[in-house]
N, C-alpha and C positions, 0 to 999 in steps of 0.2 A: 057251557063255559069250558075251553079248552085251554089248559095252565099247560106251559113252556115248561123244558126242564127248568130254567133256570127261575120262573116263580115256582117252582116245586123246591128247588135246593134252597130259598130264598122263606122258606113258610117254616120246615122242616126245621131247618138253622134256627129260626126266630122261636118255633113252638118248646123247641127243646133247649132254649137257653131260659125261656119264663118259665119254664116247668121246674128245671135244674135249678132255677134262683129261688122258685117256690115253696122246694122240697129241703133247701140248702142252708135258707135265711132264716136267723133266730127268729126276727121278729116275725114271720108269714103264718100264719095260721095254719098253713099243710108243713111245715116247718117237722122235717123226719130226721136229719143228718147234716150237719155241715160236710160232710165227705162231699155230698151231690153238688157241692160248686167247681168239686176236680172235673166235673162232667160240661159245666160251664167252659173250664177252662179248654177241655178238649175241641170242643163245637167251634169259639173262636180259635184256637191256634188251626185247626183244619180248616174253617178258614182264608185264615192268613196266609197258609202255605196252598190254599188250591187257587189265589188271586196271584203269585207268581209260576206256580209249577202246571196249571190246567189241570192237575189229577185231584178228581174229585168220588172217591167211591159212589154216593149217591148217586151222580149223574150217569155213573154206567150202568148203575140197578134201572134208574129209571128209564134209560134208554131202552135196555131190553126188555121191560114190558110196554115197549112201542108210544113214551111219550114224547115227542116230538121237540127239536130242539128252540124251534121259532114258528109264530107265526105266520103267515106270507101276507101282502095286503092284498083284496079280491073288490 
C-alpha cells in the first residue's frame, strides 16, 4: 500500500487530535491533563491556516523521506 502525502497529513492530523482529546477529556479513561486540548487546538488551527497558505511542515518532512505526492493511474 502506497499513502500520498496528503493521506499521510490526513492520518497524522486525525491520530493526533483523538489522542489529544483522549489525554485532554475528563470523562476519557486516559484522561492525564486538560492542558492536552491546546494540542487539539494547535492540529486544527495548522490546519486551517495550511488549507489557505499550502505551507504545511508535515508535508516537507514527508516529502524528503521520498513519500510521493500523488498517485498516477497505470
Amino acid at each position: 500500500m502506497n499513502l500520498t502525502v496528503n493521506q499521510f497529513v490526513r492520518i497524522f492530523a486525525g491520530a493526533f487530535v483523538l489522542i489529544s482529546l483522549a489525554l485532554g477529556v475528563e470523562g476519557s479513561p486516559l484522561f492525564v491533563n486538560a492542558n492536552f486540548l491546546w494540542f487539539t487546538a494547535f492540529v486544527g488551527a495548522n490546519l486551517f491556516q495550511s488549507g489557505f497558505t499550502r505551507i504545511c511542515p508535515l508535508e516537507t518532512i514527508l516529502r524528503k523521506f521520498g513519500v510521493k505526492d500523488s498517485v498516477g493511474c497505470s
